[in-house]
C-alpha positions as a Markdown table, in Angstrom:
| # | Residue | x | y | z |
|---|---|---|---|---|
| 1 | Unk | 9.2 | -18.6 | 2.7 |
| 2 | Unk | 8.1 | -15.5 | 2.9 |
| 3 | Unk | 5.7 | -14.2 | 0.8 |
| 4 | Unk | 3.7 | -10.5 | 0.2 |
| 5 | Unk | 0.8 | -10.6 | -1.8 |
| 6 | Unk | -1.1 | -7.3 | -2.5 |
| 7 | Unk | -4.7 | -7.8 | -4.1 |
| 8 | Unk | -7.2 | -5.4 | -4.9 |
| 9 | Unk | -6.1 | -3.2 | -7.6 |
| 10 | Unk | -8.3 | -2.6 | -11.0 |
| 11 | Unk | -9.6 | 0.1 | -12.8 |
| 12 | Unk | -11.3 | 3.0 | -11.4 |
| 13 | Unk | -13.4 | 6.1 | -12.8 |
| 14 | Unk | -11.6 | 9.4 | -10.9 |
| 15 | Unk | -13.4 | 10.1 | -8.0 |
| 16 | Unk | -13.9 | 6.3 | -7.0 |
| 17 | Unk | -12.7 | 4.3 | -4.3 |
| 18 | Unk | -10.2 | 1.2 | -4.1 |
| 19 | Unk | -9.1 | -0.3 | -0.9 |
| 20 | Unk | -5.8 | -2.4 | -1.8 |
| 21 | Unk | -4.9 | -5.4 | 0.7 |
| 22 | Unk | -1.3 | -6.7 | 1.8 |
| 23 | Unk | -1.3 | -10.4 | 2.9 |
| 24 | Unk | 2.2 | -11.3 | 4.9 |
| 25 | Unk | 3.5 | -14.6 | 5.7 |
| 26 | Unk | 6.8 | -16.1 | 6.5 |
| 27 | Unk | 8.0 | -13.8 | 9.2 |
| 28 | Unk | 7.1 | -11.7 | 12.3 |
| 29 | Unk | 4.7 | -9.5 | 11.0 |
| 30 | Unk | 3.7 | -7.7 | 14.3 |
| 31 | Unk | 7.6 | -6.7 | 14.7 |
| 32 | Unk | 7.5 | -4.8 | 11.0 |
| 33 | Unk | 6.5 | -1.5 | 10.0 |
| 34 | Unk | 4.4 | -1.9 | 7.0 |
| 35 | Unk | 4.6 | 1.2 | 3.8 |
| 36 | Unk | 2.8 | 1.3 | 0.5 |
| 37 | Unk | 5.0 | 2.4 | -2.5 |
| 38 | Unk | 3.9 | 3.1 | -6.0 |
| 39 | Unk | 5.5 | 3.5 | -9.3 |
| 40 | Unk | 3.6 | 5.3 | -12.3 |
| 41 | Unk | 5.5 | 4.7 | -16.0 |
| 42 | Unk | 8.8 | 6.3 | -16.3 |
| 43 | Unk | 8.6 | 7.6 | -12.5 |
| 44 | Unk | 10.6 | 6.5 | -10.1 |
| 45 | Unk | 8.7 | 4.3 | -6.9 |
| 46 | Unk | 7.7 | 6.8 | -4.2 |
| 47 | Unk | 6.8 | 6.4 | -0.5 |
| 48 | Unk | 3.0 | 6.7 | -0.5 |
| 49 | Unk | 1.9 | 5.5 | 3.2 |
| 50 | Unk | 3.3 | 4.0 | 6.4 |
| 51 | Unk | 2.5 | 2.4 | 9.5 |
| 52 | Unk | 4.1 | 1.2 | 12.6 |
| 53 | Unk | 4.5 | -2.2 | 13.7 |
| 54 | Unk | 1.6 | -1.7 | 15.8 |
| 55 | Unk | -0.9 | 0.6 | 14.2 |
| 56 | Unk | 0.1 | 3.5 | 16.4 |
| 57 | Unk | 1.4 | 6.0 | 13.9 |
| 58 | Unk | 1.2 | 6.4 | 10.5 |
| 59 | Unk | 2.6 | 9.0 | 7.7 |
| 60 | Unk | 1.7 | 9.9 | 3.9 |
| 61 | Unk | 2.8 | 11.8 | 1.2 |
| 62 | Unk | 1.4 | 15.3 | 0.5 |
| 63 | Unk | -0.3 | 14.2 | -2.5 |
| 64 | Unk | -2.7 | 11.8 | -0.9 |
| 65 | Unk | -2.9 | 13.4 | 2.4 |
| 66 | Unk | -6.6 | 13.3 | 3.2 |
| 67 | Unk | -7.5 | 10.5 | 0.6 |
| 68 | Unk | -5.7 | 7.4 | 1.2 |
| 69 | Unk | -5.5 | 5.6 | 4.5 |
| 70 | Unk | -3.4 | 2.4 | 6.1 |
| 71 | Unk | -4.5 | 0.3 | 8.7 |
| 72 | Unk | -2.9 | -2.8 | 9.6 |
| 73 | Unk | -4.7 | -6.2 | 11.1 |
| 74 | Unk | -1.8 | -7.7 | 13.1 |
| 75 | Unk | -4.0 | -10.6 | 13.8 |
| 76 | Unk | -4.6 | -11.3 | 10.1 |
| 77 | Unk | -1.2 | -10.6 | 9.0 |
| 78 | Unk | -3.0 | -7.9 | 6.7 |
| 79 | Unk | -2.1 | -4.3 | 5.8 |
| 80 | Unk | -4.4 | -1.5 | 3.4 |
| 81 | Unk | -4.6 | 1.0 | 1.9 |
| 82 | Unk | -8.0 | 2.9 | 1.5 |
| 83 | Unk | -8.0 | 5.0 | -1.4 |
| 84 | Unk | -10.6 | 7.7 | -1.6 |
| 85 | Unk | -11.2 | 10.4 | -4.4 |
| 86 | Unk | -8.6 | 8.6 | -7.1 |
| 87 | Unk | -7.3 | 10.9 | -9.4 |
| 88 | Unk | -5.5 | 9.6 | -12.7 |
| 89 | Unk | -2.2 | 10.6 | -11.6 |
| 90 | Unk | -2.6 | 8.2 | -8.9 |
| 91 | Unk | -2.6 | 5.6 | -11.6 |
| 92 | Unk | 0.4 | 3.2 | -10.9 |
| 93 | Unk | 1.7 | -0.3 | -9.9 |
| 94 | Unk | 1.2 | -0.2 | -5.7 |
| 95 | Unk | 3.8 | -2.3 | -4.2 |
| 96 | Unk | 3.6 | -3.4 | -0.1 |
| 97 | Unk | 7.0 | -3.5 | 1.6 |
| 98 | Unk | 7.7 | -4.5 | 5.0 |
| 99 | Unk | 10.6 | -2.9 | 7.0 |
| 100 | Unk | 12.4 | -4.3 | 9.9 |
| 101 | Unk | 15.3 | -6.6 | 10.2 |
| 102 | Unk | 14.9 | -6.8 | 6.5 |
| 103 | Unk | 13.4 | -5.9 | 4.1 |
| 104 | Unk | 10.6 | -7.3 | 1.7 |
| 105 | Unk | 8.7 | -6.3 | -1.4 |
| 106 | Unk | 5.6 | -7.4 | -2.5 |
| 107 | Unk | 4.9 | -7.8 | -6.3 |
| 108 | Unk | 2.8 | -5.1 | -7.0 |
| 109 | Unk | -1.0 | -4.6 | -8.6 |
| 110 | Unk | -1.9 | -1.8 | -10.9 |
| 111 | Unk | -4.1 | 0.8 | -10.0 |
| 112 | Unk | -5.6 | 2.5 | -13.1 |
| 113 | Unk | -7.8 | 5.5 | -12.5 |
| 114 | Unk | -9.4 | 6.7 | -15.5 |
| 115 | Unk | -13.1 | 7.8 | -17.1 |
């Protein structure tokens, strides 16, 4: 069965830190590219971060360029996301997704950034 489990979500002042984990299982993980979506209320989900199936290249959208980071932990079956100087628009439900073959969604945990 496979299964995507994000973890690490909560409430944050702006200007804090939160580093959101992935846990895969079920399938190849080393053969997916991993990518962190959010979805803020009434927004549609965006593409926030990617990462190859090996670590070797990774992308992000303009508006946490410099502030968020993925890695990946092929050996743990384990992606993040390292988010650095949260702003409240970054406030949303962070869903994992791994992309290959097929394709699989995580169920999401809410990030809330706010004072």
């Amino acid at each position: 069965q496979v299964q995507l489990v994000e973890s690490g979500g909560g409430l944050v002042q702006p200007g804090g830190s939160l580093r959101l984990s992935c846990a895969a299982s079920g399938f190849t993980f080393n053969s997916y590219a991993m990518r962190w979506y959010r979805q803020a209320p009434g927004k549609e989900r965006e593409l926030v971060a990617r990462i190859t199936s090996t670590g070797g290249s990774t992308n992000y959208a303009d508006s946490v360029k410099g502030r968020f980071s993925i890695s990946r932990d092929n050996a743990k079956n384990t992606v993040y996301l390292q988010m650095n100087s949260l702003k409240p628009e970054d406030t949303a439900v962070y869903y994992c997704n791994a992309w290959g073959f097929y394709i699989y969604w995580g169920q999401g945990t809410q990030v809330t950034v706010s004072s």
